[in-house]
C-alpha positions as CSV (number, residue, x, y, z in Angstrom):
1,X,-55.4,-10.3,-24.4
2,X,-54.3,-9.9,-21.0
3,X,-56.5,-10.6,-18.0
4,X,-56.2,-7.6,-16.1
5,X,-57.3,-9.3,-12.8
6,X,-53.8,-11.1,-13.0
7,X,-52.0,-8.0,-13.4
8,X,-53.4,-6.4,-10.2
9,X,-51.7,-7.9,-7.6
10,X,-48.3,-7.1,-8.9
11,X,-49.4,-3.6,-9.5
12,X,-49.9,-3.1,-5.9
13,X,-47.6,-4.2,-4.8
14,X,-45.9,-1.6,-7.2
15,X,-47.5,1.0,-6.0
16,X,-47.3,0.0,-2.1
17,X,-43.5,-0.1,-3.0
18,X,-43.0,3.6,-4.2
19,X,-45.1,5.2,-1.4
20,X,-43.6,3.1,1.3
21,X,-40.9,5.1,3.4
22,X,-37.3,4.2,2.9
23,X,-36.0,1.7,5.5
24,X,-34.8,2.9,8.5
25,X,-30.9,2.9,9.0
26,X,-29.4,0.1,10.9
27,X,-28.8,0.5,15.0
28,X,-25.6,1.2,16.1
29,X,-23.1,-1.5,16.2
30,X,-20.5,-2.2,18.8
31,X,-17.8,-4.7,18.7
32,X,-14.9,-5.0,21.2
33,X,-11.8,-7.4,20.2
34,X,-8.2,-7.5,20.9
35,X,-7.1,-5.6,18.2
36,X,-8.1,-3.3,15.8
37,X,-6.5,-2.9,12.1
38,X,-7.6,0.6,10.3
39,X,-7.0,0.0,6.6
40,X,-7.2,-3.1,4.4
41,X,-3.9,-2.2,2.3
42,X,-1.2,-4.9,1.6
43,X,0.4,-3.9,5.3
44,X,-3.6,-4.2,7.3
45,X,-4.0,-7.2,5.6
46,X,-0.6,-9.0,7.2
47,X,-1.0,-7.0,10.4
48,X,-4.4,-8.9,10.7
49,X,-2.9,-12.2,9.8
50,X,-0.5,-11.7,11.8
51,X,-2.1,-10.9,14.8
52,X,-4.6,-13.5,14.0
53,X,-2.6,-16.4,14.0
54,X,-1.3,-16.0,17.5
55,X,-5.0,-16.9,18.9
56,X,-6.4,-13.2,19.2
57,X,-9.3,-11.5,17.7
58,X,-8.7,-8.9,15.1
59,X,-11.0,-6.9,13.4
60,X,-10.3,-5.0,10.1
61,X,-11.9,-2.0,8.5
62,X,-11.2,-0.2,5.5
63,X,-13.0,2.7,4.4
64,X,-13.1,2.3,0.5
65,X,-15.5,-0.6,-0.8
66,X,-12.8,-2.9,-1.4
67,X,-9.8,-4.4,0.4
68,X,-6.2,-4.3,-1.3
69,X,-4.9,-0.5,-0.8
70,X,-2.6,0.5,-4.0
71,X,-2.9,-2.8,-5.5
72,X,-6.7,-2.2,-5.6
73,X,-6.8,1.0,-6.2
74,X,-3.7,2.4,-7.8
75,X,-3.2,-1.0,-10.0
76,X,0.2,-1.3,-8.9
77,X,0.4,-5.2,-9.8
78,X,4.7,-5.4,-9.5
79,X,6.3,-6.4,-6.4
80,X,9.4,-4.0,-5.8
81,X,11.6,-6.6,-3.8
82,X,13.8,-6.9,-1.4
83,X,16.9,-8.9,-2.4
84,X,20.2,-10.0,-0.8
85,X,23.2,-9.0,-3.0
86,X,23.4,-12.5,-4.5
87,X,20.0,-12.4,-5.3
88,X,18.2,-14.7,-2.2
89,X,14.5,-13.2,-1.2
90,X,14.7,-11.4,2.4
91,X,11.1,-10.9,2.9
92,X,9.2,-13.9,3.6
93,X,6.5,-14.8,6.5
94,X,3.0,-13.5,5.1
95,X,4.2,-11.5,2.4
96,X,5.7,-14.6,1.0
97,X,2.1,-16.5,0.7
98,X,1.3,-13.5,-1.3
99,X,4.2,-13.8,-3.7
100,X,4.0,-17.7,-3.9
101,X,0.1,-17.2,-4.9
102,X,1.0,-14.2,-7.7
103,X,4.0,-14.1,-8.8
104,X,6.7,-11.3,-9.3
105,X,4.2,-9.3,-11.4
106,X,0.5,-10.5,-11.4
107,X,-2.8,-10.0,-13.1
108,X,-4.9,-7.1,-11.1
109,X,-8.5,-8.8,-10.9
110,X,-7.1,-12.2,-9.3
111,X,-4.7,-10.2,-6.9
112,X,-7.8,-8.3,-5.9
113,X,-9.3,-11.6,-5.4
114,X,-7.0,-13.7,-3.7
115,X,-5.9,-10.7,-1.2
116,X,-9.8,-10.7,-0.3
117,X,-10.0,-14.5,0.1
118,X,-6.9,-14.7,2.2
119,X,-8.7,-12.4,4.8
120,X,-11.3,-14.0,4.7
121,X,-9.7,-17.4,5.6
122,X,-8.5,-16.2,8.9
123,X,-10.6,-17.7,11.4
124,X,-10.4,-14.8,14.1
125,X,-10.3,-12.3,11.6
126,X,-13.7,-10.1,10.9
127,X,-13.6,-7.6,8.3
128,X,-15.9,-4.4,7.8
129,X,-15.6,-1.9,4.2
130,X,-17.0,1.1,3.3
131,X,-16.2,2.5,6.7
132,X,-14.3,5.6,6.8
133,X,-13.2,6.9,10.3
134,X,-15.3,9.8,12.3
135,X,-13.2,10.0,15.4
136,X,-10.8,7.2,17.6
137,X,-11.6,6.6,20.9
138,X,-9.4,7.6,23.8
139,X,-9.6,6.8,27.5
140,X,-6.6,7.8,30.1
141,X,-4.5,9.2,27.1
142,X,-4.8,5.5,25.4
143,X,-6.3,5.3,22.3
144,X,-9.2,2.1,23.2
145,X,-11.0,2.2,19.4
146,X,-12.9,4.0,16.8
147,X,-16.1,5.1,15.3
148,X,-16.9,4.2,11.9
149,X,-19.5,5.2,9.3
150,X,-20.4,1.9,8.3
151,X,-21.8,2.8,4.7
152,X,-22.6,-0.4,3.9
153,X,-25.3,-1.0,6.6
154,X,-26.1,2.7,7.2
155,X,-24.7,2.9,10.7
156,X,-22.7,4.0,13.1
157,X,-19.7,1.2,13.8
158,X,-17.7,1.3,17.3
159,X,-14.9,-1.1,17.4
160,X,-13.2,-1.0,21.0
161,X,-9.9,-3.0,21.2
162,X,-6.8,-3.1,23.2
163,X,-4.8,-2.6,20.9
164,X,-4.9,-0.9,17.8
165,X,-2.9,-0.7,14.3
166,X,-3.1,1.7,11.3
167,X,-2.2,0.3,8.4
168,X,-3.5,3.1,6.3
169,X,-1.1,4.4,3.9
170,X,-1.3,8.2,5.1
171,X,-1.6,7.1,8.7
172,X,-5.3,8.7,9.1
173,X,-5.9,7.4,12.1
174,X,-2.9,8.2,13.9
175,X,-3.6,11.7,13.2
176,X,-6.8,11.9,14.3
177,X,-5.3,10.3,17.3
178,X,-3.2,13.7,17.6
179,X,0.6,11.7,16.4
180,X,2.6,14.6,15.3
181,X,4.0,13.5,11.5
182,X,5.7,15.3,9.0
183,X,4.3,16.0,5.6
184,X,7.2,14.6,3.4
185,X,10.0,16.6,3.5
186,X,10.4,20.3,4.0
187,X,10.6,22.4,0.9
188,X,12.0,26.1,-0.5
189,X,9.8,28.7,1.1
190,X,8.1,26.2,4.1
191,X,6.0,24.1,1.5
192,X,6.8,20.5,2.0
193,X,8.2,18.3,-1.1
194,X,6.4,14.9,-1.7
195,X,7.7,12.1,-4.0
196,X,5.8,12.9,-7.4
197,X,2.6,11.0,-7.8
198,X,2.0,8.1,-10.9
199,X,-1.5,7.5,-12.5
200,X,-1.1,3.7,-13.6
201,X,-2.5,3.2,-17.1
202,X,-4.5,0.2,-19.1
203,X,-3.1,-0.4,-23.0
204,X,-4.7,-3.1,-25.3
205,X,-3.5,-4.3,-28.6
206,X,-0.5,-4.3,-27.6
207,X,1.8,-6.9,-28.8
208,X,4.0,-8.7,-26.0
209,X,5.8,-11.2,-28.1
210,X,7.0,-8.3,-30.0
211,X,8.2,-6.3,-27.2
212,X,9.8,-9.3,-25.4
213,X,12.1,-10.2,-28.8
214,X,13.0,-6.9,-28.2
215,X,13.9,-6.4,-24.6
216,X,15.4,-10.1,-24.7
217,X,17.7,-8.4,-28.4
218,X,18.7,-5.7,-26.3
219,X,19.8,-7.9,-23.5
220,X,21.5,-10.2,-25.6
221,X,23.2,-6.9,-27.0
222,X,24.7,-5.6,-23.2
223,X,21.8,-3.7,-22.2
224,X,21.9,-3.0,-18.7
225,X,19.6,-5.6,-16.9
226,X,18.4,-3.0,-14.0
227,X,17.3,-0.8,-17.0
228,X,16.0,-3.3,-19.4
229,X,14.6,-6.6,-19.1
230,X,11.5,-8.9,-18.6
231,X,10.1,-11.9,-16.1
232,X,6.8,-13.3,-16.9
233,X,4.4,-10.8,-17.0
234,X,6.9,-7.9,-16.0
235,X,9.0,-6.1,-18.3
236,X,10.8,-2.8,-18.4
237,X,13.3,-0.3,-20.4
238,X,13.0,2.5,-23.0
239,X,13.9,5.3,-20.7
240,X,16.3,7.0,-23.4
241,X,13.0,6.8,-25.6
242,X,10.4,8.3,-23.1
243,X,12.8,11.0,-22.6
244,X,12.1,12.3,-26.3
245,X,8.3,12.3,-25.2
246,X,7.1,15.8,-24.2
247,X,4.1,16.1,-21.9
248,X,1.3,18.3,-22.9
249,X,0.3,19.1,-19.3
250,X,2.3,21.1,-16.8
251,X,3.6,19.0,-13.8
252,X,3.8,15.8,-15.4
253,X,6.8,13.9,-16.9
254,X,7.7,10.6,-17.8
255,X,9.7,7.9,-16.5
256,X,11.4,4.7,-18.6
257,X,8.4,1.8,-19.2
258,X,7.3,-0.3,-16.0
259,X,4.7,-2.9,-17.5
260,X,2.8,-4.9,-16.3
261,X,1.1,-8.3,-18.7
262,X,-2.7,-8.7,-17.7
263,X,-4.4,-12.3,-18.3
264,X,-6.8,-10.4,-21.0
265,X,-3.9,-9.3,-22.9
266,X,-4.1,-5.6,-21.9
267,X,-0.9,-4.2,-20.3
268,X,-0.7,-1.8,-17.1
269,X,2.1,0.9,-17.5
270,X,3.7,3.0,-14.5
271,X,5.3,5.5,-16.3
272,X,2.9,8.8,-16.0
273,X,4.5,10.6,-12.8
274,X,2.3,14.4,-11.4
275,X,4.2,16.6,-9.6
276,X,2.6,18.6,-7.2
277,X,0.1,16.3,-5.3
278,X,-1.0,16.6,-1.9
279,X,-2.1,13.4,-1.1
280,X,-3.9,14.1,2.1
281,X,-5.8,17.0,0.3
282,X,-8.8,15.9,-1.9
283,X,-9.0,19.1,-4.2
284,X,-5.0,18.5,-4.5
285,X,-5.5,14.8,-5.6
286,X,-8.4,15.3,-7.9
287,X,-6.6,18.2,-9.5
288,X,-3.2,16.0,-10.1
289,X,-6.0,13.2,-11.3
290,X,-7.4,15.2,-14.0
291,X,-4.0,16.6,-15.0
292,X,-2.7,12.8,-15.2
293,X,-6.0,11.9,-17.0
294,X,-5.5,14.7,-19.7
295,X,-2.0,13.7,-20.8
296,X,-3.1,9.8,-21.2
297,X,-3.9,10.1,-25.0
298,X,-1.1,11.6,-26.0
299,X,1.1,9.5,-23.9
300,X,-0.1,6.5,-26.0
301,X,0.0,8.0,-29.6
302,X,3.7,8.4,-28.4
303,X,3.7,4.7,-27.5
304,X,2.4,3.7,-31.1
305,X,4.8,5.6,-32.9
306,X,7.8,4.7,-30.7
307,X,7.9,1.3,-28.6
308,X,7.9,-2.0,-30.7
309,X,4.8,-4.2,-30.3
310,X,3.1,-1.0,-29.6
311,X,1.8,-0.2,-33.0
312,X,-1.9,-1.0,-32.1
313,X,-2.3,0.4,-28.7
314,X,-5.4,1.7,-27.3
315,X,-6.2,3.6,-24.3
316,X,-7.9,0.9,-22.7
317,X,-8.8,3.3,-18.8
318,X,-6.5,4.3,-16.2
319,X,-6.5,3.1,-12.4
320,X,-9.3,4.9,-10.1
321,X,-6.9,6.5,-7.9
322,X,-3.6,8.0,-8.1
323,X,-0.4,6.2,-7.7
324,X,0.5,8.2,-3.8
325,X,4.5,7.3,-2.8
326,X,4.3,9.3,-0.1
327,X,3.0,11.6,2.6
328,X,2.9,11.8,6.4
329,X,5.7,10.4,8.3
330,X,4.5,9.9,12.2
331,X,7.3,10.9,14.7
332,X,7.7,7.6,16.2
333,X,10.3,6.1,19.1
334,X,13.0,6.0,16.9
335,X,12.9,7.4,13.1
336,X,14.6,5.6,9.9
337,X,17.7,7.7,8.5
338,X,19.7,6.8,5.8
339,X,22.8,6.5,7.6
340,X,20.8,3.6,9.1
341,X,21.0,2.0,5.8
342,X,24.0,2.5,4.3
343,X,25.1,1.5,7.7
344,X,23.6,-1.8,7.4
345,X,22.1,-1.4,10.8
346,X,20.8,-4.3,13.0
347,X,18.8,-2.8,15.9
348,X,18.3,-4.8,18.7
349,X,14.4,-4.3,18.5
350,X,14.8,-5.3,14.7
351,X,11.1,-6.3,13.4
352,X,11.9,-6.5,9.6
353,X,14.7,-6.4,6.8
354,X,14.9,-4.7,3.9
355,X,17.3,-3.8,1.0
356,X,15.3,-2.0,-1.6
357,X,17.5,0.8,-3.1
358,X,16.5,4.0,-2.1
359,X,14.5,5.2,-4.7
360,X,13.5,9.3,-4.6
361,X,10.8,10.0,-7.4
362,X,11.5,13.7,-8.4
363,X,9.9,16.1,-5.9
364,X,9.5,18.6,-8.5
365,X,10.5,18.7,-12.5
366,X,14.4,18.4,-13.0
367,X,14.8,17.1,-9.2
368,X,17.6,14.0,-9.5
369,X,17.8,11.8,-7.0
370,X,21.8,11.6,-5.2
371,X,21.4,8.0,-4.5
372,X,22.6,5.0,-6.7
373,X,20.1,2.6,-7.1
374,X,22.3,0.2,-4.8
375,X,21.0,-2.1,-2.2
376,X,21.8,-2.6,1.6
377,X,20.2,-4.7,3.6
378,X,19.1,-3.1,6.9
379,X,17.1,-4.0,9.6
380,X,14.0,-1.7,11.3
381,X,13.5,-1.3,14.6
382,X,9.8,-2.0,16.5
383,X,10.6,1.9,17.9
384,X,9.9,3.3,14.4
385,X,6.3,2.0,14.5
386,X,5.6,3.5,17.8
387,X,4.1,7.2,18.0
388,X,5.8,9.0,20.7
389,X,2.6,10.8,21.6
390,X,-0.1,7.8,21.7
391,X,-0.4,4.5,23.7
392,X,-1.7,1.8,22.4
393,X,-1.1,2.5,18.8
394,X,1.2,1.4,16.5
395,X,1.6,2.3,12.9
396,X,2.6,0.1,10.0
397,X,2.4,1.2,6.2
398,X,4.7,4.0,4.6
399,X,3.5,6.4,7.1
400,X,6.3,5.1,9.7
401,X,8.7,7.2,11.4
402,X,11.0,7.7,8.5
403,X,13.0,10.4,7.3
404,X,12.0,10.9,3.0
405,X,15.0,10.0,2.3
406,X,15.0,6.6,3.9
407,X,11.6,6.5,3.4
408,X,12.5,5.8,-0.5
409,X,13.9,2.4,0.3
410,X,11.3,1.4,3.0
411,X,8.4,2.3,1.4
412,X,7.6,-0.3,-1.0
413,X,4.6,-3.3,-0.7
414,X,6.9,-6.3,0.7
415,X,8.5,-4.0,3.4
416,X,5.1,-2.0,4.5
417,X,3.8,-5.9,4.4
418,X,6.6,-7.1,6.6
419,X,6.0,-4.4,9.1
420,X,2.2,-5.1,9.0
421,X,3.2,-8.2,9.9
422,X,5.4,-7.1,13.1
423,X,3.1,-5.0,13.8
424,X,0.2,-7.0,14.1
425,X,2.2,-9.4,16.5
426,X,3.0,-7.3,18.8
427,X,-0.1,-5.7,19.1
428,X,-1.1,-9.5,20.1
429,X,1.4,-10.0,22.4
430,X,0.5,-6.4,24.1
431,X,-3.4,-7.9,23.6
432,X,-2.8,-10.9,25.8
433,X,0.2,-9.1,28.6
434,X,-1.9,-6.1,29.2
435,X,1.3,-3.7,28.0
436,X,1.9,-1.1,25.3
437,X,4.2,-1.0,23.0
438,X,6.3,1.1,25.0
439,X,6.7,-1.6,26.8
440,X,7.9,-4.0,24.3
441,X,10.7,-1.4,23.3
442,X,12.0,-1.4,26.8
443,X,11.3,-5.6,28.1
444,X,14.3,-7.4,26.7
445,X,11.3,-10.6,27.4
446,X,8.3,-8.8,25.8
447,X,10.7,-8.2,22.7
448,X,12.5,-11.6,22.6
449,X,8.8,-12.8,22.4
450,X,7.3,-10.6,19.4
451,X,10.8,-11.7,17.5
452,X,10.6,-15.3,18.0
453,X,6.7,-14.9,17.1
454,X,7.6,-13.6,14.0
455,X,10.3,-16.3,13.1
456,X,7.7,-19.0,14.0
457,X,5.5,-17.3,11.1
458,X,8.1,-17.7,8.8
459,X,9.6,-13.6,8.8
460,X,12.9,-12.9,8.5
461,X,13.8,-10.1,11.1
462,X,17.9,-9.9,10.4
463,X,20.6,-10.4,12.6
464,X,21.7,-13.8,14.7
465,X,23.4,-15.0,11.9
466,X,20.5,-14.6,9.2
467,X,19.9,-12.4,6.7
């Protein structure tokens, strides 16, 4: 029997625990470094690095619980590269630390992990999560930080920098900050077009030794290698196969197989695209989501019947947020153009290369895409991450000043990571010369010293001879 006596302290304490009040939230916090990085995707993550590593202090926030952006998030776990025609890597600096450590295509849960990590390692880097934006602050017409709702803490979070950096995918901050943008691309009767959206999907059972006999018959066979083939953990084809597949929900379509081997044995597919998505509209996104979500089960009883190794396959979840390829473009300095590209332009205020083919995702059902999937290598200039209407701001993820169009080659992870990257060094260089990035465009000096920064790091900015 139990000796009640022994019981009774735990049982007030019990009790004192349920009629205490709740804690009170945290006091405000305020930091101030040198710059400030708003959003922890692929591109915040090397614009902090890259900053860092010059000797400044950086600090990055990100308002979802988690670093990592559309690898985190949207599962996208397959680099989309940029190549020279013969085949030699053109992005390199941080990005390249990234692909050493994972690979072409990579399993999701270590990615997640060793993105975090490598933050984490930077010694003048200091990271907050759960911290979505309230308001920026501006002084003089410069923007000199932002107010955060630190969730985490239950608190109010003021981080006041010189210089400051969205890295967010939609480029939130920038406008908040009042940078006038365009919402992709204008469409019949006023309403913009946007790239269609993807909903990245989880498979089990499936069997990869099967599939790869087959990709590696077909290849044997002639089969185009930008249409079929596999490396590692990446494989794709089957597009005149999904085209027989016909989606149950309106909006949607499918594309050939991108896939994606996880360590568990489970596969990731990007095939599922939603047309119709708003990406900066919530009720837009979660209609597109459940849309996406609905034609899931279906989508893999086709995969059974259809792809080989596939037999077994099992709905095994889908990624928490939609796959977004695009939505604002900020009017920066200069913006991208496709002339640029099939031009081949060097700029003189080049901060990155890049060579991915320009690659449209139907705007709406039965759009085709004009462009070959062909690559030229081009440079872009420092002027196309600089807002025309902001000091002290510069913007670096897919959200640059980019026509649509050109926006379909520059978009993609290594390029957004390579201008992260640029970006984050010249905010340190404007950090330490008390300038703007205005005044980087026009200093022949200031310039020549963010582009030899970034060739210490390793980057590859084009031009003198170089790729």
């Amino acid at each position: 029997m139990y000796d009640v006596r022994r019981l009774w302290p735990a049982f007030l304490l019990a009790v004192l625990a349920f009629a205490a009040p709740p804690l009170p939230a945290a006091p405000p916090r305020t930091i101030a470094v040198d710059v400030l990085v708003v959003g922890a995707t692929p591109a915040g993550i090397a614009a902090a690095a890259g900053a860092a590593r010059t000797g400044v202090r950086v600090h990055l926030v990100e308002a979802l619980p988690k670093m990592g952006g559309v690898i985190t998030w949207a599962w996208l776990t397959t680099w989309d590269m940029n190549l020279t025609p013969d085949g030699a890597h053109l992005t390199r600096g941080i990005f390249w630390e990234y692909y050493r450590a994972l690979g072409l295509s990579f399993d999701l849960e270590e990615a997640v992990t060793k993105l975090t990590w490598h933050v984490y390692r930077e010694r003048l880097v200091s990271s907050t999560t759960n911290a979505p934006l309230v308001r920026v602050l501006r002084e003089k017409g410069r923007l000199v930080g932002a107010e955060f709702d630190d969730r985490d803490w239950q608190r109010p979070l003021t981080v006041r920098a010189r210089q400051v950096i969205d890295a967010t995918e939609d480029a939130d901050l920038a406008a908040a900050a009042g940078v006038s943008y365009v919402l992709g691309r204008p469409g019949p009767g006023g309403v913009p077009w946007m790239q269609a959206a993807g909903l990245i999907f989880r498979v089990t059972g499936v069997r990869w030794q099967e599939l790869a006999a087959d990709l590696l018959q077909r290849k044997s066979a002639g089969a185009d290698p930008a249409a079929w083939g596999i490396n590692g953990r990446a494989a794709w084809g089957y597009q005149p196969l999904m085209k027989r597949y016909r989606p149950t929900q309106p909006g949607t379509a499918v594309l050939g197989l991108n896939l994606a081997l996880q360590r568990d044995g489970s596969v990731l597919i990007n095939s599922l695209q939603i047309f119709g998505v708003n990406g900066v509209d919530p009720a837009s996104v979660e209609e597109g989501t459940a849309r996406g979500r609905a034609e899931l089960p279906p989508l893999v009883a086709f995969l059974r019947e259809t792809i080989p190794g596939f037999a077994q396959a099992q709905l095994g979840g889908h990624a928490p947020m939609l796959y977004i390829r695009e939505t604002r473009h900020i009017r920066g300095m200069y913006t991208l153009e496709v002339e640029d590209i099939f031009a081949n332009r060097v700029f003189p205020d080049r901060i990155a290369v890049a060579s991915y083919p320009i690659d449209i995702h139907p705007y709406v059902p039965g759009w085709v895409s004009p462009y070959a999937p062909v690559r030229h290598v081009y440079t872009i200039p420092l002027r196309a991450l600089v807002p025309v209407e902001v000091d002290n701001l510069l913007v670096a993820s897919r959200a640059f000043s980019a026509t649509s169009e050109a926006a379909g080659s520059a978009r993609v992870v290594p390029t957004t990571m390579a201008l992260g990257q640029a970006a984050g060094v010249t905010a340190a260089v404007c950090a330490r010369r008390g300038c703007t990035p205005r005044d980087v465009v026009g200093s022949p000096g200031l310039l020549a010293e963010v582009q030899r920064t970034l060739r210490s790091q390793g980057a590859q900015i084009g031009g003198d001879g170089t790729p």
